[in-house]
C-alpha positions in Angstrom: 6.9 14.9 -2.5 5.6 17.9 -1.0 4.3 19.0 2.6 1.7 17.4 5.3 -1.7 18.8 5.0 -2.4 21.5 7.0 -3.3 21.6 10.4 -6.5 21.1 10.8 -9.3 19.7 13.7 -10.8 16.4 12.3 -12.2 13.2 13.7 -10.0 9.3 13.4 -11.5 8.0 9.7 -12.9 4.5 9.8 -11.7 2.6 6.8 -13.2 -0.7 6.3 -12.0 -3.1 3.8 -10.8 -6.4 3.3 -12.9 -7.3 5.9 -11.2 -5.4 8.6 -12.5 -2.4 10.4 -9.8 0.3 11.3 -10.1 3.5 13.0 -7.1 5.8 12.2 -6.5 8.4 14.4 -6.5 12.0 13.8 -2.6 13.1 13.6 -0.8 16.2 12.7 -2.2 17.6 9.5 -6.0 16.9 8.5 -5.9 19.6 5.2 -5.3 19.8 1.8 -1.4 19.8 1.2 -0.2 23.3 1.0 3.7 23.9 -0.2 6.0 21.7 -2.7 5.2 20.4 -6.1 1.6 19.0 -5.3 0.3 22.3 -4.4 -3.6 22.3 -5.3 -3.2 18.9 -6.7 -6.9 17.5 -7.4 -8.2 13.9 -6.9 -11.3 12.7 -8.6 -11.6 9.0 -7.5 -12.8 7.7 -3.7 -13.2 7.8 -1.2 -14.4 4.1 -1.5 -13.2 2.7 2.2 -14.6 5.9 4.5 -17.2 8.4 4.6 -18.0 10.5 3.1 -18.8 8.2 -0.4 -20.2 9.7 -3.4 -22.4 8.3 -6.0 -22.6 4.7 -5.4 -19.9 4.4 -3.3 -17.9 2.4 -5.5 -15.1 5.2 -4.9 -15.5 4.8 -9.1 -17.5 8.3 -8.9 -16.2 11.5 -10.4 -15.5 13.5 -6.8 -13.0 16.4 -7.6 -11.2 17.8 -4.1 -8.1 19.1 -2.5 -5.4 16.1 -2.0 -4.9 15.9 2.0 -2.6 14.6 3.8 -2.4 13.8 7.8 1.0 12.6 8.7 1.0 10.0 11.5 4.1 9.6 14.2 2.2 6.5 16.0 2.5 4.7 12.4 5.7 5.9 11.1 7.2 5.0 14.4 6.4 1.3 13.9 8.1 2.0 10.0 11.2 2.6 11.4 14.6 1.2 9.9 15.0 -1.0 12.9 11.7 -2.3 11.6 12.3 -2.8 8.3 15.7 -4.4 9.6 13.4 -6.7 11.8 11.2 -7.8 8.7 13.6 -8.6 6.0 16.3 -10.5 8.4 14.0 -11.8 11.0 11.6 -14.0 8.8 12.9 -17.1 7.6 10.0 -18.2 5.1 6.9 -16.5 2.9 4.2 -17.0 5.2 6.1 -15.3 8.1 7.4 -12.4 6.0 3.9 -11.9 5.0 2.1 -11.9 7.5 4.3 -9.5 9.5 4.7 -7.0 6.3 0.8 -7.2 6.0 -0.2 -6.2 9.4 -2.1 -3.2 9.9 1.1 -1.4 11.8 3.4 -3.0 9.7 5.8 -1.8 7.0 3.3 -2.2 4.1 0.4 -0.7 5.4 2.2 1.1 8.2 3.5 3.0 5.3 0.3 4.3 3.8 -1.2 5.4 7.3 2.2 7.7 8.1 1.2 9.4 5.2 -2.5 9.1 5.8 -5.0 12.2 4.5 -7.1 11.8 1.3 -6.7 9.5 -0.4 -3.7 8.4 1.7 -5.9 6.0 4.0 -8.3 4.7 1.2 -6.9 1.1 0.3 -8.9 1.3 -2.5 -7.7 4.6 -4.0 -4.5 5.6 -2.0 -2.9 5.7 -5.7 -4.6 9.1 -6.5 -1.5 10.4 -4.2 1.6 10.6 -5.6 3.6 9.0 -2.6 2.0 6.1 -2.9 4.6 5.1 -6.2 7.8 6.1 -3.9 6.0 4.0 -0.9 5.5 0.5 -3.0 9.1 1.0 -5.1 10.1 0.7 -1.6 7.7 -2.4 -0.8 9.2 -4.1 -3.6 12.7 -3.2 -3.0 12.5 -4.7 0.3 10.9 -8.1 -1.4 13.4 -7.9 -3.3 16.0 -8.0 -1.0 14.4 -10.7 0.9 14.5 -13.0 -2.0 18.0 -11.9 -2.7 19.1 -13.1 1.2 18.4 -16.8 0.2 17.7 -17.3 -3.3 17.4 -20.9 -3.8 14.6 -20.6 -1.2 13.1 -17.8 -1.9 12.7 -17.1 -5.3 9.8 -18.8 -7.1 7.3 -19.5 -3.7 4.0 -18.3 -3.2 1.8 -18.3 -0.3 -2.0 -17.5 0.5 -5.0 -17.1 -1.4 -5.7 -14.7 -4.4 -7.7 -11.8 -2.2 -6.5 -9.7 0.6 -6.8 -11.5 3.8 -8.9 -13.7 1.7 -11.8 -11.6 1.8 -13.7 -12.8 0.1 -12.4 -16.4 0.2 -10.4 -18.0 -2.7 -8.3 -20.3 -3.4 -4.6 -20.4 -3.0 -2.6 -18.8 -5.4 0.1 -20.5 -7.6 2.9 -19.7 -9.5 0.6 -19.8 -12.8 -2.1 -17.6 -11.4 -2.7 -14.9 -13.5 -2.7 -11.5 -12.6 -5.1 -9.2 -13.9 -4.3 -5.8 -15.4 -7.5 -5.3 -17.6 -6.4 -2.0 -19.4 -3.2 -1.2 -17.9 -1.3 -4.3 -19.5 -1.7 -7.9 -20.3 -2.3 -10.9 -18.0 0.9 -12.4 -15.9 1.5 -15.2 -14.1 3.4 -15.0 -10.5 6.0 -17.0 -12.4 6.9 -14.3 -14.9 7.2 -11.6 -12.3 9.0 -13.2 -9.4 12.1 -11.7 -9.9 13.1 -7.7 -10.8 15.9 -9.6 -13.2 14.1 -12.6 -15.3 10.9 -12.6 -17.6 9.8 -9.1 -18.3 11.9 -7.1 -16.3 15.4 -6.1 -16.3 15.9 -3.8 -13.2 17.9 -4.0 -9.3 18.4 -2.2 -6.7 21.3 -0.4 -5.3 
């Protein structure tokens, strides 16, 4: 997936969103990525979540730069199989395997500061790196195998609201929520995409 960013002096970046404020420490890179496939790779969307914004600061704004990347060993050491070990087979129900995969430093997120950079630490935008797909197959996988662990009681549950850290506040979700993909797809209900194996999928993993 290509190299860190280059070495570079810069300052922690303070992402706020979903109501929390976060200051992510400067780590080992800081530049634009510079060997491996994504080489002069452009983004054009963000940063929405840090300075410096453009436009209206939607992140929406056409901002063409240099993809960078800032690999973290404080985050990807709290990442670690042992971790991921600790998450899937030390949380009995939803709510607990949530709230521990959600945490700022944990797997989820965790994930996407190890890589860190631009747009690496955006929440909003930390699609525009490549990574990011390899990251959440992996998110998924281990959901996956989480449900798999005990199926009858873990397969078709639901917890929280509709919003991350229900910011703003919603209600809670059901399985017939609706998930919204505007242009990308059609609507989805929670229901009909619980499981990698039933309603419009047909994948596992090995």
């Amino acid at each position: 997936m290509g190299s860190n960013g280059k070495t570079v002096p810069h300052n922690s970046t303070h992402v706020t969103a979903f109501g929390l404020v976060l200051d992510i420490p400067p780590a080992t890179g800081g530049g634009c990525i510079y060997e491996g496939p994504f080489t002069d790779y452009v983004v054009n969307l963000g940063p929405a979540s840090y300075e410096p914004k453009v436009g209206d600061g939607s992140g929406l704004d056409y901002n063409p730069r240099c993809m960078k990347r800032d690999v973290s060993l404080a985050f990807a050491n709290t990442t670690k199989p042992t971790d991921v070990v600790a998450l899937v087979g030390g949380n009995d129900n939803l709510e607990a395997f949530s709230t521990f995969f959600e945490l700022p430093n944990g797997v989820h997120a965790g994930g996407h500061f190890t890589i860190g950079g631009d747009p690496g630490n955006d929440p909003f935008v930390s699609a525009g790196d490549p990574i990011f797909y390899q990251h959440h197959a992996q998110v998924d996988r281990l959901w996956t195998i989480w449900q798999a662990l005990d199926p009858k009681a873990r397969f078709g549950k639901v917890f929280g609201t509709s919003t991350a850290f229900n910011t703003p506040p919603s209600p809670n979700v059901t399985l017939d929520f609706e998930l919204q993909f505007n242009v990308l797809a059609e609507p989805q209900t929670i229901r009909s995409v619980d499981s990698t194996i039933d309603g419009p999928f047909c994948y596992i993993y090995v």
